[in-house]
N, C-alpha and C positions, 0 to 999 in steps of 0.2 A: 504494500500500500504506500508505504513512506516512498518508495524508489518508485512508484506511479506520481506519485505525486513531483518529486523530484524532476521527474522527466517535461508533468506538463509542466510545470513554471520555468522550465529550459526551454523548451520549445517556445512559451509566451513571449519568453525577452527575446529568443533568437527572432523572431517574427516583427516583434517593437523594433528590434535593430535594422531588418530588412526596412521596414518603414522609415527610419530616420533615415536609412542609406536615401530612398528613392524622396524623401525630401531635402536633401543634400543636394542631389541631380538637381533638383526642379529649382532650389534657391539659387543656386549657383548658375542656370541658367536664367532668371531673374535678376539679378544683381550682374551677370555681364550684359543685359541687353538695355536693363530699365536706368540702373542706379548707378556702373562705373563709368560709362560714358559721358553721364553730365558732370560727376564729381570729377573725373579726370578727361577732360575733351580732346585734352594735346598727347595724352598717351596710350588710351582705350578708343579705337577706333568707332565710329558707333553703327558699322553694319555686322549686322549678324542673323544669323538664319532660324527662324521662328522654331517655335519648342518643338513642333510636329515635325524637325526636320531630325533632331537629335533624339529622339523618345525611344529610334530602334537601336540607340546603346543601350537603355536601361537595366536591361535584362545581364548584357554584359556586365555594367556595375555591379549589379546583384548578383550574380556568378561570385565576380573576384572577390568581391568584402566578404560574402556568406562564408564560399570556402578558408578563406583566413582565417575569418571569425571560427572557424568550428575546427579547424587544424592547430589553432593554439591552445585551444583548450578552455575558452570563454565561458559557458558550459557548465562546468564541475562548481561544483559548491564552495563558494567564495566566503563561508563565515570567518574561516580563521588567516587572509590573504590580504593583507596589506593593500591599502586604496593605491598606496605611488607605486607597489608592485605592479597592480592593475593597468593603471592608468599608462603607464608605460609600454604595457603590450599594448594596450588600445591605439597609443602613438604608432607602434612599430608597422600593427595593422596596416593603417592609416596608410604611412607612409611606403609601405608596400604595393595596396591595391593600388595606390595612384602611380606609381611606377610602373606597375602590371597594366593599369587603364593603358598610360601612353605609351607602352611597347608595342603592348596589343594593337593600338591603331594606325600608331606609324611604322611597324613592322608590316602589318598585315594590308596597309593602306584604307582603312575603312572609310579614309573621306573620299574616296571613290566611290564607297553603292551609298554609304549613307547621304554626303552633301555634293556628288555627281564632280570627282574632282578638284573642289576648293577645300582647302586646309581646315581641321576642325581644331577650332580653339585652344593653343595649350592655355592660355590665362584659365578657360571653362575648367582643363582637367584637373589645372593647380587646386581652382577653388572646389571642386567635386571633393578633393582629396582632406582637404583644409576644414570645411563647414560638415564633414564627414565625423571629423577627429574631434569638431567643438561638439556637435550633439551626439556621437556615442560617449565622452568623458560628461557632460551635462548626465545623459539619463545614470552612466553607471553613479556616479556620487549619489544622484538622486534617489535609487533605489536601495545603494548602500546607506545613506542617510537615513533613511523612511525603515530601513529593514533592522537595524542597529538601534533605532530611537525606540521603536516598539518591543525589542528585544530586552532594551535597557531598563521599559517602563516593568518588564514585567511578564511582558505578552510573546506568545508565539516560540516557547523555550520546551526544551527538553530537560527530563531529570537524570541525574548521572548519577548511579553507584562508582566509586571507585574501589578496585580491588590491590593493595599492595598501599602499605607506611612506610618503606625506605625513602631517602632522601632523593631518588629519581622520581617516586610517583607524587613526593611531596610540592618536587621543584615543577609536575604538569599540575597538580591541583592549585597552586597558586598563579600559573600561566593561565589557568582556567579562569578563576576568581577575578583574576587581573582584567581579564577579557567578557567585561560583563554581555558584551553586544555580539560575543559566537553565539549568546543562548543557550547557556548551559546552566541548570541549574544543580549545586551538588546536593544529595539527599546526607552521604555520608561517605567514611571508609570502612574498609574490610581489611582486616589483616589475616596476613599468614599465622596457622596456630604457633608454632614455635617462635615469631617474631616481638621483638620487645616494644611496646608500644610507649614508651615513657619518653618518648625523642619526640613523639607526633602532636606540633601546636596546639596549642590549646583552642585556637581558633577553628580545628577541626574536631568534627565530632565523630572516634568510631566505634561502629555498630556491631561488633563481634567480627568474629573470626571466616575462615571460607565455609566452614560448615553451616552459619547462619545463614546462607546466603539468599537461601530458598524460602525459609519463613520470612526474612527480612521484604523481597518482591514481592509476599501475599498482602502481607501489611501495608506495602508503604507502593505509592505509584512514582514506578520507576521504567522511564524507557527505554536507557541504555546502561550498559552492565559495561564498564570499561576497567580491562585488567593490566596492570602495570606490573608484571610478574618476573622472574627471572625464566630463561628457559630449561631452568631442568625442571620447571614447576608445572610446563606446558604439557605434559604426558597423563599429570591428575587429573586434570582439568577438564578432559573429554566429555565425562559425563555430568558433570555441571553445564557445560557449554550446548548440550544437547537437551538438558532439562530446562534451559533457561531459552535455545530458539522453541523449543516446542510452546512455551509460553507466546510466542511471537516479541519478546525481549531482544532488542540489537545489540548483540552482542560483541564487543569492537577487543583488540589485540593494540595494547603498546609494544609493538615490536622494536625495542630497545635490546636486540640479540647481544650485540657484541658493543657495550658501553664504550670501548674506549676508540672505536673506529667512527670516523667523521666521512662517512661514505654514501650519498643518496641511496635510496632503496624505494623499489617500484613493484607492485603487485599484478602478477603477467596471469594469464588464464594459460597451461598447456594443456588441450585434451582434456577440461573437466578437474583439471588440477591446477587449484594454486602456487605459484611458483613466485617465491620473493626473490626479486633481482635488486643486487649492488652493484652499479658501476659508477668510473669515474670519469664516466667518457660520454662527450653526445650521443644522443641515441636517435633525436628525434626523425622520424623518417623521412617527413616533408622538407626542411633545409637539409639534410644531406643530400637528401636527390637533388634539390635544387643547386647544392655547392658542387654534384659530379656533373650537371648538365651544363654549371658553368665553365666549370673545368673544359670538357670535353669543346664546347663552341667558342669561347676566349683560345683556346690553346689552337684550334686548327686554323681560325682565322689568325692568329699570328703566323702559322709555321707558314701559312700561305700569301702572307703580306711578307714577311720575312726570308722569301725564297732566294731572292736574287744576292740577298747580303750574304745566307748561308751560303750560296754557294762561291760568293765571294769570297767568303773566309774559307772556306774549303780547298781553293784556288791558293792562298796566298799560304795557307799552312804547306803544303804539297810542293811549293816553291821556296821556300825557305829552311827547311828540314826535313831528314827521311824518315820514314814511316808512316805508320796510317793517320788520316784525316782526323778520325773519330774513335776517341777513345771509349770501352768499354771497361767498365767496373761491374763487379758483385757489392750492393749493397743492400742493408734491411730496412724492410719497409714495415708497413702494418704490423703488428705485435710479431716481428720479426721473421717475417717473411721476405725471400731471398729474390732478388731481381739484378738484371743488368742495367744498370745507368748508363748513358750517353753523353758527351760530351766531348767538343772540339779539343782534340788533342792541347793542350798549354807549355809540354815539357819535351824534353829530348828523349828520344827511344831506350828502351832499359832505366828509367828513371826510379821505378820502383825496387830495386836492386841498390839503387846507390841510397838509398832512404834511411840505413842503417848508419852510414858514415858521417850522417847530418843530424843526429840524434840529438849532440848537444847543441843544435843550434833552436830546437825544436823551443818556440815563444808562449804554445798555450799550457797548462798546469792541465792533469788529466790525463784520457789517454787518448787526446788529439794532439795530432802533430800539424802543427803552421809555422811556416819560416815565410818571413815578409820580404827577405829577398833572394830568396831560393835560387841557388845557382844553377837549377835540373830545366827552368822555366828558362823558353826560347823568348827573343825577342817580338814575336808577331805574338807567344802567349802573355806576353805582361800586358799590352792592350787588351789582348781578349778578357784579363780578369777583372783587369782593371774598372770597364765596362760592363762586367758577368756577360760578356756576348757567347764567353765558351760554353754557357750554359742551355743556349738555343737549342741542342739535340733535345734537352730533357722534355722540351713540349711533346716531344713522340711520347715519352713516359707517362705526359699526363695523359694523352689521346687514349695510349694503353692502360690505364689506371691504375698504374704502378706508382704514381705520383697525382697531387694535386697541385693546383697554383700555388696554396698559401697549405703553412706546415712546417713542422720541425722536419729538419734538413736529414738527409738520409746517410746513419752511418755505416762504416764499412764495420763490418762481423768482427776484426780483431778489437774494435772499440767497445764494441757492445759486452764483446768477454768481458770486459775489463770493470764495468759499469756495476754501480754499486744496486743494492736492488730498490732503491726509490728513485736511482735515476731511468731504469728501465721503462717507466710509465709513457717518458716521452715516442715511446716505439705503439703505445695506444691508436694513435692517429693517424692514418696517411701521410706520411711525407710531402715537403713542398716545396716548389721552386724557391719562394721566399717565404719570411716568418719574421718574430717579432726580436729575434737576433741580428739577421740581415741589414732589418735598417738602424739596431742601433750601434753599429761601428765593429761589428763582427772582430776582429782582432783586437780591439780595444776593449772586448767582454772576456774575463776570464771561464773556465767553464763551467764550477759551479752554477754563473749567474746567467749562461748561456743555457743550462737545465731548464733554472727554475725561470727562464721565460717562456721556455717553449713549455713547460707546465702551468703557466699563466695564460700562456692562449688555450691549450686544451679544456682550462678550467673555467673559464669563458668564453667560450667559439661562439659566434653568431656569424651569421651572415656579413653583417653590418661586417663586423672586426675584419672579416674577410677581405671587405672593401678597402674598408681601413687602412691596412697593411698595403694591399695593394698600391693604394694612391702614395703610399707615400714609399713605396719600392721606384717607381720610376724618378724621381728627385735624387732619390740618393744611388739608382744605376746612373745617371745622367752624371753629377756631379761626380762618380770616383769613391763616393764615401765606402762604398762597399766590398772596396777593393782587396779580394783573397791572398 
């Protein structure tokens, strides 16, 4: 019942949202046709094409935002979620569908069937995107407001047993109490019979032991039974846990398994079985896909815009020293999976032979080896690094997926031996051309702090970051800053 209900009040707001979207459209084509033109007459042209000319994107708008809206996660039950958490995806949204709006039409040319060849508005998409992000942030405050206020007066709350008096279950009953607008109301605690109760606040009141548990639910109206247990307690507990849904009582798990690990954990369905997942790593499915499809279409239109120079530089290495063009390496990729790397030869033939000789010259701490003026490195390769042009093969790597654009850079197998095991996490991710090392002075980073950036981006990846990186990869290939 509760999870019907759940569902239509998700459905209501996703529907109010679909509504605000399509009054978004409609103000935004209002305000450029009625209200920007006289307010700005020297900047806002004032011919524009009547509403019935733009009505058959609508449907497209609603597409993009809906899908966002419901790939984020918008949806799930927001009592204990942070409004600036919120409101931030709501931004991201935002600023996504209107970036998807004007891909979609100027990739696809849509001012061809919709306005018969004349350009459709970017000013319209900005503001589509814009008066989108003021009235979904307007309604969500508003219903967090309204739903918090009544929750605070009193109304529209749940009662909560809690089961376990150690200092974890004390520090969520007080999280709880803190939070009067989740709507949680506590009836009481439950202790463990052999636990010593003379620690537990005086401000809590509790009500026996796990055996009471059952008289204590006939007597007192209690909706959810929340247990904060340790798990070797979790094997008693079955048939409480069964006597208490038969009651139709929600019975909720603090899954506090391993106290001392600081690791998300996600509750998967396999096959009719629960399965809790920890990892440290993104998972989400929609920007992954979205960061290998960029990979895969940034990466081919370079290797195809940048043909004439490869084979420039392929020319000019072939002319200036013997041996092959393009060198090939064994490096790890993905949780240490094995690939050949590519890249324009930089060094003289047998160079990996004399690598031993050069040992003390070796500048990074660790078990990377960089010598900033490496005597193996040919004349035509200190440009190449200098510029990272020698890196141009590896866009075949991302094509293959052996690499991304953006990622901690891929090490060769005798470094990884070597690597202590917190640094191994950075092997989580796909590897990338560039990363949050690259642009800050790569040799001027020792390698501890070379780690823990490339686990600074794993531990924050978005999309955005992605761009991020990006933009300012080209500044510092341009400049030299990044010179290997």
């Amino acid at each position: 019942m509760l999870k019907e209900q759940a569902r239509a009040l998700a459905t209501g707001v996703f529907l109010l949202d679909l509504t605000l979207i399509t009054g978004a459209f409609l103000l935004a084509h209002w305000l450029r046709t009625a209200v920007l033109p006289e307010l700005f007459p020297e900047s806002v042209p004032p011919a524009f094409y009547p509403l019935e000319a733009y009505l058959p994107l609508l449907p497209l708008v609603l597409i993009i935002w809906g899908t966002l809206l419901l790939v984020t996660g918008r949806y799930r039950s927001h009592r204990t979620v942070p409004l600036g958490v919120e409101a931030r995806s709501v931004i991201k949204v935002c600023l996504g569908g209107m970036a998807l709006l004007a891909l979609t039409i100027f990739s696809f040319r849509l001012d061809r069937v919709v306005l018969e060849n004349d350009q459709i508005s970017r000013l319209w998409v900005a503001l589509v995107g814009a008066l989108a992000c003021v009235l979904l942030l307007s309604e969500k405050i508003a219903l967090r407001t309204v739903s918090r206020w009544v929750r605070s007066k009193g109304y529209n709350y749940r009662t909560l047993l809690i089961v376990g008096t150690h200092p974890g279950a004390i520090a969520l009953v007080d999280s709880i109490r803190e939070h009067r607008y989740w709507g949680y109301r506590i009836v009481g605690l439950i202790s463990h019979p052999d636990a010593d109760t003379t620690q537990v606040p005086e401000r809590y009141k509790v009500l026996g032991t796990i055996d009471d548990i059952m008289p204590i639910v006939h007597d007192e109206a209690v909706d959810d039974v929340l247990f904060c247990v340790g798990r070797r307690d979790l094997n008693r507990l079955e048939d409480l846990f069964l006597a208490l849904s038969e009651q139709g009582i929600c019975t909720r798990f603090a899954l506090n398994l391993f106290p001392h690990a600081r690791v998300p954990a996600r509750l998967e369905d396999l096959d009719g079985t629960p399965v809790l997942s920890f990892s440290t790593v993104p998972e989400g499915l929609l920007p992954l896909a979205a960061k290998r499809v960029t990979d895969v279409v940034i990466a081919a239109v370079m290797l195809a815009l940048a043909l004439p120079i490869v084979l420039g530089i392929g020319l000019a290495i072939k002319l200036t020293s013997d041996g092959r063009v393009v060198y090939r390496q064994t490096r790890c990729g993905l949780n240490g999976r094995r690939f050949t790397l590519y890249k324009f030869r930089t060094m003289v033939e047998g160079a990996e032979e004399r690598k031993r000789e050069l040992m003390h010259l070796n500048e990074m701490d660790g078990p990377v080896f960089k010598v900033r003026e490496d005597p193996r490195v040919t004349k035509i390769g200190r440009i190449l690094r200098r510029f990272s042009l020698d890196e141009l093969p590896q866009l075949w790597n991302v094509v293959r997926g052996d690499m991304s654009l953006v990622g901690p850079r891929p090490p060769i197998p005798e470094e990884v031996a070597q690597y202590q095991r917190w640094q191994r996490r950075r092997l989580s991710m796909k590897p990338g051309l560039t990363c949050l090392w690259q642009i800050s002075g790569r040799n001027h980073v020792d390698f501890d702090r070379w780690i823990e950036l490339d686990l600074e981006y794993i531990d924050s990846w978005s999309p955005w970051l992605d761009l991020k990186i990006l933009a300012k990869t080209v500044p510092a290939v341009l400049s030299g800053r990044g010179a290997s």
